[in-house]
C-alpha positions in Angstrom: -21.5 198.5 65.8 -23.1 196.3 68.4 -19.9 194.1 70.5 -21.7 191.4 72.7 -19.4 190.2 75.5 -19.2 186.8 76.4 -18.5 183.5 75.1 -19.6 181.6 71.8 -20.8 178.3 71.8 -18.1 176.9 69.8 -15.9 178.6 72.6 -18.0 176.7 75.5 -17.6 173.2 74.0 -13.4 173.7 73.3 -13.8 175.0 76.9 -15.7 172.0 78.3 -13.6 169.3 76.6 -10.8 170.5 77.7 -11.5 170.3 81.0 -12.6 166.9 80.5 -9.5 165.9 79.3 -7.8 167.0 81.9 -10.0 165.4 84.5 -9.9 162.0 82.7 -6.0 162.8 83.0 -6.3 163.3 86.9 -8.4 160.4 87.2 -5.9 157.9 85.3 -3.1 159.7 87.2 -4.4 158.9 90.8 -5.8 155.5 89.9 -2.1 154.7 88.8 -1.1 156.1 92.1 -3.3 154.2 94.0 -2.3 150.7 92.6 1.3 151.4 93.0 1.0 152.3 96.8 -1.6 148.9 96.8 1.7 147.2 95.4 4.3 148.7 97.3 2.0 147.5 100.4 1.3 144.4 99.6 5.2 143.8 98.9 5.7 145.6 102.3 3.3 142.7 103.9 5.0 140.1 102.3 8.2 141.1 103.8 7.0 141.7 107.4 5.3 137.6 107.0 8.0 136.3 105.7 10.3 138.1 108.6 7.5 136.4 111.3 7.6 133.2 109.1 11.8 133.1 109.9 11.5 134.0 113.4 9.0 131.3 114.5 10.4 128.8 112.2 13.6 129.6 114.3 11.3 129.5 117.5 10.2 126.2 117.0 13.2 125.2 115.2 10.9 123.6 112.7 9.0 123.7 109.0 5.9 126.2 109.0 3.7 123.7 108.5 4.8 122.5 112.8 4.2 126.2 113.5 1.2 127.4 112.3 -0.4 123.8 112.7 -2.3 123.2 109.3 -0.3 121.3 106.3 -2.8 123.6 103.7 -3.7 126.6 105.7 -5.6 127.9 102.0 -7.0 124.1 101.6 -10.1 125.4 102.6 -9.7 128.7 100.4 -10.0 126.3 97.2 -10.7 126.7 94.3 -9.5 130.9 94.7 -12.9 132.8 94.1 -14.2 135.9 95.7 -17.1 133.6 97.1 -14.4 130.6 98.9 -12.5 133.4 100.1 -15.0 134.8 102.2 -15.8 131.8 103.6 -15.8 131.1 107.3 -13.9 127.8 107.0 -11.2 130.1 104.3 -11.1 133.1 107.1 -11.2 130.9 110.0 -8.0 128.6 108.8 -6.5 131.5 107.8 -6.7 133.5 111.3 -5.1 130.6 112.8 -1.8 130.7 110.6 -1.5 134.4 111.4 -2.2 133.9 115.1 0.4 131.0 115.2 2.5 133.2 113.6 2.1 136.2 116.1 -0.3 138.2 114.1 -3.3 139.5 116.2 -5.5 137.9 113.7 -6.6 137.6 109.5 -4.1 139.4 107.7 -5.2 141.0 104.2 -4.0 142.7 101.5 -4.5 146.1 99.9 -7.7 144.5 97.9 -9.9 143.4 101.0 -8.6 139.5 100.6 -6.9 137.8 103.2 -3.2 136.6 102.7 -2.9 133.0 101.9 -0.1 130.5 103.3 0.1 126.8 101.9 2.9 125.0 103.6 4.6 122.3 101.5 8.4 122.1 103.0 8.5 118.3 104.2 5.0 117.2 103.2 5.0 114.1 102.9 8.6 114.1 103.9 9.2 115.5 100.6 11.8 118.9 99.9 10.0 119.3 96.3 7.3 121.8 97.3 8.1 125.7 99.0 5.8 127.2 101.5 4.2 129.6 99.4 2.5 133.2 100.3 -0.2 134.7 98.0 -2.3 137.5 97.4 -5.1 136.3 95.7 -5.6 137.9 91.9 -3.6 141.0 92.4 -0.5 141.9 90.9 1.6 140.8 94.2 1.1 137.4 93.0 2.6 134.6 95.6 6.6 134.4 96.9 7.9 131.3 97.5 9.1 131.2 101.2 12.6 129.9 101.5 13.2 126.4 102.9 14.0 125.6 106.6 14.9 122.4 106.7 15.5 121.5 102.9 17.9 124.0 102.8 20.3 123.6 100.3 17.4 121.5 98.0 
């Protein structure tokens, strides 16, 4: 009787779809790992602005909008597209809250666009409105920043 070693065809495919199973698997595994460290980053960030928001408010003893010198730092972000954000007038405004803020510059988040502060406390001498920080469509969303001076509001 004649015994050929080696592998069938049917034996290759099984072989060669389970492998890519398994690398589809690896693939969805690290892509899920990837967005939650973009995530946990982007909440990191938040944090560390929201710390330098508090210690110049403090500074200057005044509402962010007196610190980093803009009533609508993202004004000239609107309306939120990947084409406004890139935008000199977007980045330049932008650079300027961070610098008045102590930053060395644009700050931006884990998907490539920058932070984004609109200051509301005492527009118009109004407590309606927080200062709000955003990362433009991502999952990190916006916080609100806590009041200064409309504490208690």
């Amino acid at each position: 009787m004649n015994h050929k070693k080696g592998f069938t065809l049917i034996e290759l495919l099984i072989i060669i779809a389970i492998i890519g199973l398994l690398a589809t698997m690896a693939t969805t595994s690290l892509k899920n790992a990837q967005d939650k460290a973009r995530l946990t980053r982007c909440r990191a960030d938040f944090k560390q602005i929201l710390t330098a928001i508090d210690v110049k408010r403090e500074q200057y003893n005044n509402v962010l909008l007196s610190v980093t010198g803009s009533g609508c730092s993202d004004c000239s972000c609107r309306p939120f597209n990947e084409t406004n954000l890139e935008l000199s007038a977007c980045v330049n405004s932008m650079t300027t809250a961070f610098q008045n803020l102590g930053f060395n510059g644009l700050l931006k988040d884990p998907w490539g666009h920058p932070y984004l502060i609109d200051e509301n406390e005492q527009e118009g001498g109004s407590c309606a409105n927080h200062d709000s920080l955003c990362s433009y469509n991502s999952p990190c969303g916006c916080v609100s920043v806590p009041f200064y001076v409309c504490r208690g509001f």
